[in-house]
KOLVEXLUM-873407 format. One record per residue: x, y, z of N, C-alpha, C, CB in turn; residue number from 1. Coordinates in steps of 0.001 Angstrom, whole numbers, plus 500000, padded with zeros to 6 digits. Glycine has a CB too. Example, Ala and Ser with C-alpha at 12.3 -4.5 7.8 and 13.67 -1.06 7.14 Angstrom:
<kolses>
> n_X n_Y n_Z ca_X ca_Y ca_Z c_X c_Y c_Z cb_X cb_Y cb_Z seq
> 513190 494310 507800 512300 495500 507800 513200 496700 507800 511308 495527 509046 1
> 512850 497750 507080 513670 498940 507140 512900 500030 507870 514084 499402 505725 2
</kolses>
This chain:
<kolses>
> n_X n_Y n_Z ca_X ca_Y ca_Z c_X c_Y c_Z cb_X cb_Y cb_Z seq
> 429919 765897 672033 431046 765276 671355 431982 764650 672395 431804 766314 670481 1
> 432845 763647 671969 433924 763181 672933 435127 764083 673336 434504 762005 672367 2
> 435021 765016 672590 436224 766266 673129 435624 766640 674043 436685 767604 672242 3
> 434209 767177 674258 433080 767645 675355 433363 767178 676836 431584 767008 674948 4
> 433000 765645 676290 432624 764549 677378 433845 764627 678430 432472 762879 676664 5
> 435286 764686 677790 436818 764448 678372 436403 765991 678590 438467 763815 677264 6
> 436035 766710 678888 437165 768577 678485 438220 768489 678455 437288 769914 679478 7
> 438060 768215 676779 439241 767928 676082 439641 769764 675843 438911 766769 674485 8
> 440684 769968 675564 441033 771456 675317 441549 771844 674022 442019 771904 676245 9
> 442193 770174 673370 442573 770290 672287 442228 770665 671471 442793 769755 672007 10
> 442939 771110 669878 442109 771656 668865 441901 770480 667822 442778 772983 668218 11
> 440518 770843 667632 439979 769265 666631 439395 770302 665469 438314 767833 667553 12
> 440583 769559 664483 440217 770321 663110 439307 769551 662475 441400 770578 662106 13
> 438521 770474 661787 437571 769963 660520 438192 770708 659143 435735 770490 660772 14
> 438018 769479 658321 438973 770238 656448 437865 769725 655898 440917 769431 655477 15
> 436933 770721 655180 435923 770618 654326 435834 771610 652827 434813 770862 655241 16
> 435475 770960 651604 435886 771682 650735 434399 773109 650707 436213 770559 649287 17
> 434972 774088 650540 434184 775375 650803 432594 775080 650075 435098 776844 650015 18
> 432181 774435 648892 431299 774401 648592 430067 773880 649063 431564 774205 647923 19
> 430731 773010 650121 429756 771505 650705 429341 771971 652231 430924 769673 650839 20
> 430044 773493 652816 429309 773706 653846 428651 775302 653835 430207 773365 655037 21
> 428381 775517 655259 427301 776664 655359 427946 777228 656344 425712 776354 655670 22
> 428709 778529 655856 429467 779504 657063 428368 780215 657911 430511 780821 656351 23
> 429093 780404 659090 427957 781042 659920 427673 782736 659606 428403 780833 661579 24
> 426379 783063 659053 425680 784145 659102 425683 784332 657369 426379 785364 660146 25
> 426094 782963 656502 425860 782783 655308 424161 782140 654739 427033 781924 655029 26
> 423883 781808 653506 423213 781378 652941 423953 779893 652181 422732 782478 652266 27
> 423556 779052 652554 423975 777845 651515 423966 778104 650184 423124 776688 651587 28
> 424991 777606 649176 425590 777959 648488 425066 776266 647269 427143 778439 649239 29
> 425290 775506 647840 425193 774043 647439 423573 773606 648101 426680 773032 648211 30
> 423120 772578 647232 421909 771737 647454 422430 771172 648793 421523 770554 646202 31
> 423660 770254 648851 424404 769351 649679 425109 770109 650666 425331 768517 648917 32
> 424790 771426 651258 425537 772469 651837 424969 771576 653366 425037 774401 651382 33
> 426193 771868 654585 426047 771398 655595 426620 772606 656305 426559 770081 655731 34
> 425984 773030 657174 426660 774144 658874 427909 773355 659062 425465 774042 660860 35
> 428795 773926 659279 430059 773220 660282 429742 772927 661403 431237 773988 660592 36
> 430452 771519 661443 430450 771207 662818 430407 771927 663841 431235 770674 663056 37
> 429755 772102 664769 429605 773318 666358 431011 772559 667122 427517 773050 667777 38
> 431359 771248 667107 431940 770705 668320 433733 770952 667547 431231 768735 668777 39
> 433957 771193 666823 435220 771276 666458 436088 772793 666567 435139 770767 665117 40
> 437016 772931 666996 437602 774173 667249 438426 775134 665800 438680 773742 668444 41
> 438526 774224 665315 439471 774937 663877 438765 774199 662562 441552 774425 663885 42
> 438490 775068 661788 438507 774425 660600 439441 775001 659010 437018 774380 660429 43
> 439340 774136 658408 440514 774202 657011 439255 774584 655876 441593 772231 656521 44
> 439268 775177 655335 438639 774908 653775 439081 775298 652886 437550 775271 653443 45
> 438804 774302 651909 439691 774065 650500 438685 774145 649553 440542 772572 650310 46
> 439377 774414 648037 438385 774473 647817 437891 773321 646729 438274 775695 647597 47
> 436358 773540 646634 435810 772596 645951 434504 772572 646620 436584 771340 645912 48
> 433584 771915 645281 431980 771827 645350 431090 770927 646202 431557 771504 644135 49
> 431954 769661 646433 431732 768102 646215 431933 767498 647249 432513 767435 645270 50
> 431337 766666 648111 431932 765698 649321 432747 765105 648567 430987 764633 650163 51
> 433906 765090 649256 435335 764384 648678 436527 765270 647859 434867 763224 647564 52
> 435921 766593 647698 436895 767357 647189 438144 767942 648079 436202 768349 646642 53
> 437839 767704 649516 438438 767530 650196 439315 766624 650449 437971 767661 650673 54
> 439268 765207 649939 440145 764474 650540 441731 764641 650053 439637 763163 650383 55
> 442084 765099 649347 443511 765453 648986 444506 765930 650627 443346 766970 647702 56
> 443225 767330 650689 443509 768099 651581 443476 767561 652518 442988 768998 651657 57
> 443039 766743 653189 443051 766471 654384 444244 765611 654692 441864 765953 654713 58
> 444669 764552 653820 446124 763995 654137 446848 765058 654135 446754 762969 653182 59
> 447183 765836 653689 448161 766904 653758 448183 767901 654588 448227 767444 652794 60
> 446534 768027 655182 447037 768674 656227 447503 768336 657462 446399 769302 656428 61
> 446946 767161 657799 447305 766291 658710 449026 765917 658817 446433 765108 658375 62
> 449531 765852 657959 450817 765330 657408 451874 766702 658170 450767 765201 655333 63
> 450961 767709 657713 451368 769360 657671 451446 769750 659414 449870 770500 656687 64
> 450243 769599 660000 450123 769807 661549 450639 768520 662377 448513 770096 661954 65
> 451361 767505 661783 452019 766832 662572 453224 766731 662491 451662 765920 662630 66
> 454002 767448 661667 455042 768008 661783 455908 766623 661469 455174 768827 663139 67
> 456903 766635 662551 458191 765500 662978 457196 764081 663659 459557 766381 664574 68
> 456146 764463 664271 455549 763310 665138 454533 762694 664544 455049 763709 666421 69
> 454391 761187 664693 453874 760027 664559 452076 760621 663955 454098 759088 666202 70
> 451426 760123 663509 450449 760766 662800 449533 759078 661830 451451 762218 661616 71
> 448154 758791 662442 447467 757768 661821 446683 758135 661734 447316 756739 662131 72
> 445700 757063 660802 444750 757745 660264 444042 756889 660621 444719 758176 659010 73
> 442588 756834 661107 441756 756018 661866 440371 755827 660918 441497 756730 663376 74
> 439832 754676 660647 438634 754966 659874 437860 753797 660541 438785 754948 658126 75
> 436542 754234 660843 435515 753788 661701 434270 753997 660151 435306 754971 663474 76
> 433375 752388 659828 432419 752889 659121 433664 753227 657286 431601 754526 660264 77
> 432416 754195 657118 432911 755083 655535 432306 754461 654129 434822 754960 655263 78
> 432505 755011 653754 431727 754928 652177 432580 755303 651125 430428 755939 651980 79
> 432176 755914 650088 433133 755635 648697 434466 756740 649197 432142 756237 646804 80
> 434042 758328 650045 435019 758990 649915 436201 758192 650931 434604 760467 650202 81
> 435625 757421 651875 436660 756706 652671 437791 755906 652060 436010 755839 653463 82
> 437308 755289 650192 438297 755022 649764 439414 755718 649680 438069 754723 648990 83
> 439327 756758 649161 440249 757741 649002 440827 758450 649313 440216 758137 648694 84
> 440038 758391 650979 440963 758843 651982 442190 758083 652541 440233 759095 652983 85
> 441747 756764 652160 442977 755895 652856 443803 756016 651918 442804 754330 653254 86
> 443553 755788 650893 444613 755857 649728 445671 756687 649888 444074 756265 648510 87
> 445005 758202 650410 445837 759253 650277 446831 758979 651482 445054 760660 650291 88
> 446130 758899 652371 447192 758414 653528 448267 757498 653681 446642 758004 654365 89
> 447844 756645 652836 449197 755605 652401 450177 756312 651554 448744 754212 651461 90
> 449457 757012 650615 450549 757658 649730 450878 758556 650177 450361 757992 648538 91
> 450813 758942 651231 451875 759942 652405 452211 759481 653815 451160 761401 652790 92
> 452340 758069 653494 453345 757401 654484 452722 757270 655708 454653 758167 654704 93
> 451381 757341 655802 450446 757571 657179 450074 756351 657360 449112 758560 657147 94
> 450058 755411 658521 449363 754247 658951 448038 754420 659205 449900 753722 660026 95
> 447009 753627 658522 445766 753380 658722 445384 752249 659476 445243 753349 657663 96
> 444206 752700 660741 443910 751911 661167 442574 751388 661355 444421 752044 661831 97
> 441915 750092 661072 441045 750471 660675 440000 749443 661425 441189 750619 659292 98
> 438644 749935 661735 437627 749273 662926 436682 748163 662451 436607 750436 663566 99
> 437356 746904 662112 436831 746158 661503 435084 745806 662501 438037 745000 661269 100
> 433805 746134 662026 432861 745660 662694 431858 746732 662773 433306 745159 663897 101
> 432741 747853 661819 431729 749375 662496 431276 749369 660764 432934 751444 663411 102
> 431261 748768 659704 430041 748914 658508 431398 749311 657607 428415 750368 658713 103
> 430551 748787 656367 430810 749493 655383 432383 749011 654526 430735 750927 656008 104
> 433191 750065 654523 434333 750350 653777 435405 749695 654803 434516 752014 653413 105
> 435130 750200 656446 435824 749520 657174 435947 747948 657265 435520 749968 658124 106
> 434803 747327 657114 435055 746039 657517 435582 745330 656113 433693 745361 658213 107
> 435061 746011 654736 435520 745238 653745 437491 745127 653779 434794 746007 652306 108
> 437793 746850 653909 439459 747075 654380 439670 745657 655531 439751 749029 655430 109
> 438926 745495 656623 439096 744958 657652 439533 743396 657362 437929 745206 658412 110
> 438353 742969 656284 438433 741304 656105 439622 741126 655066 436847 740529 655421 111
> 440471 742088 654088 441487 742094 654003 442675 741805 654349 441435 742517 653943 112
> 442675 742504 655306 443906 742569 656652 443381 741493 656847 444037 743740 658064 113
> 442623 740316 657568 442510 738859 657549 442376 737967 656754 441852 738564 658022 114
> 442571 738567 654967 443037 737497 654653 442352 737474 653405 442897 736438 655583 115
> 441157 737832 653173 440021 737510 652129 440174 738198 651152 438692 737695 652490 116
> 440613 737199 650147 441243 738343 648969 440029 738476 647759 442970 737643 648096 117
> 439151 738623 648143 438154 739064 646969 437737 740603 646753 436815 738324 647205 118
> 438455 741685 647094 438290 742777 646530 439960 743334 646560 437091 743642 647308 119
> 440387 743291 645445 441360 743285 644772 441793 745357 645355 440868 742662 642898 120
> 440815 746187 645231 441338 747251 646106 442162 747271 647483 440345 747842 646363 121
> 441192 746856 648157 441308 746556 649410 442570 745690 649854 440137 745963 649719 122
> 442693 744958 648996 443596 743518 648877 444998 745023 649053 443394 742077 646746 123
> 444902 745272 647790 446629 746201 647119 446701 747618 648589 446222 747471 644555 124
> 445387 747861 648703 446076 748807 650386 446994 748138 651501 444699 749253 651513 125
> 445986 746789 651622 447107 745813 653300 447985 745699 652566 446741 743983 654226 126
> 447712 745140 651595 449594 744986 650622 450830 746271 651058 449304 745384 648313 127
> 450309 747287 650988 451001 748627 651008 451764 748246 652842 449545 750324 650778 128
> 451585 747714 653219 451583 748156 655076 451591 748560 655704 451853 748180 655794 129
> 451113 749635 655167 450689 750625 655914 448998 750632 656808 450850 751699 654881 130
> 448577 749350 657108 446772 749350 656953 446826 748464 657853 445798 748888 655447 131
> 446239 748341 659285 445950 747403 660379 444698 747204 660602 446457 747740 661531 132
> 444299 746424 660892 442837 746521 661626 442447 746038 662902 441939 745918 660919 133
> 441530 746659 663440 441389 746316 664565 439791 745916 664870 441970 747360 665324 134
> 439304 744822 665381 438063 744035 665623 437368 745568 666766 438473 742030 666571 135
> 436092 746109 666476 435482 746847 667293 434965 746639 668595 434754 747162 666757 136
> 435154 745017 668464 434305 744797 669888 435701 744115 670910 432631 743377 669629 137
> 437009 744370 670386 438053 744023 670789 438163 744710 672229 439039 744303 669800 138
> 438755 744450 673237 438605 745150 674636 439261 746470 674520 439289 744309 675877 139
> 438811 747585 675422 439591 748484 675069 440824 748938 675058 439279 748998 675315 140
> 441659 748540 676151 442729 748387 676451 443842 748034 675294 442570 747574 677369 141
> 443202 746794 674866 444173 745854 673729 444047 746582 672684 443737 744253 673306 142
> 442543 747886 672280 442767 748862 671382 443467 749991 671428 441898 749178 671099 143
> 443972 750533 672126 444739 751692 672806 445961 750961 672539 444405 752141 674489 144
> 446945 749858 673025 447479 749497 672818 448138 749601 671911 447223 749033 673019 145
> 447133 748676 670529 447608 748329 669554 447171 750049 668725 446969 746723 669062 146
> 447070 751011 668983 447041 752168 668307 448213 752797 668675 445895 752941 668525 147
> 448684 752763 669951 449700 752890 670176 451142 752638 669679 449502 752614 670830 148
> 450810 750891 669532 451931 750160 669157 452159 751042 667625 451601 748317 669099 149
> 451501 751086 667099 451302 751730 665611 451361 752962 665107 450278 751540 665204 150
> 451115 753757 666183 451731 754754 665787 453433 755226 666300 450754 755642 666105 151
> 453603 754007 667057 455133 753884 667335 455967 753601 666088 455417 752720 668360 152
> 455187 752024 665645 456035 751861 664613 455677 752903 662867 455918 750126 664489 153
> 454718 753710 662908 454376 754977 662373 455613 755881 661924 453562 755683 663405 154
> 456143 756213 663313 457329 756708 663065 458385 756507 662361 457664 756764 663748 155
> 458117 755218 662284 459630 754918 660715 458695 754885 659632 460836 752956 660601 156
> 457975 754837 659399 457383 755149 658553 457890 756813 657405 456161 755071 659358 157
> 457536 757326 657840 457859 758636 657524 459423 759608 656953 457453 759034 658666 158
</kolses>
């Protein structure tokens, strides 16, 4: 993992709803049951059966462990639950940022934020302004930056 790669020391939470994984020295519980992540140090579980029964929880906890300080929400890729993750994050004042070029949910959010108003979802999130995007093959520097810049202006946000 990239926490690995850095020895990173930090704690990298995982929030998964209890039904959808496989505790260690358990039996799967669900068809769709997954082991927890090995590379993450803390995890949350909430409950529920379902990929995505989680997503409530996870804006809130995030919201919750960041206390007073600046707090975004990054989406690389994603699929249907990614809708609803951003959603939630807007509706708790969280800036999304998002990797236009990496598939999916991201780039449709992505061609938004530039302009292309043919998915009327996507359209009403950049509307919100809470939702940036950023080109994947953009240099890295100018991405750090502009994550930066954003979670600066993040802070009034809140």
């Amino acid at each position: 993992s990239a926490r690995e790669e850095i020895g990173g020391t930090f704690p990298l939470i995982g929030v998964a709803a209890s039904g959808t994984v496989v505790l260690p020295g358990t039996e799967a519980r669900g068809k769709d049951a997954w082991q927890l992540e090995p590379h993450h140090s803390h995890f949350i579980l909430v409950p529920g059966a379902d990929w995505g029964d989680e997503v409530p929880w996870v804006s809130r906890a995030a919201s919750l462990l960041a206390r007073e300080s600046a707090s975004v929400t990054i989406l690389v890729n994603g699929g249907k639950v990614a809708w609803d993750d951003v959603e939630h994050s807007i509706q708790d004042k969280r800036p999304v940022i998002v990797f236009g070029g990496s598939g999916r949910t991201a780039d449709i959010l992505a061609a938004a934020a530039r302009g292309d108003p043919t998915n009327a979802r996507a359209r009403r999130l950049v509307e919100s302004g809470f939702l940036r995007a950023i080109d994947l093959a953009d240099d890295p520097r100018e991405v750090v930056a502009s994550i930066k810049q954003f979670l600066s202006e993040g802070a009034k946000y809140g």
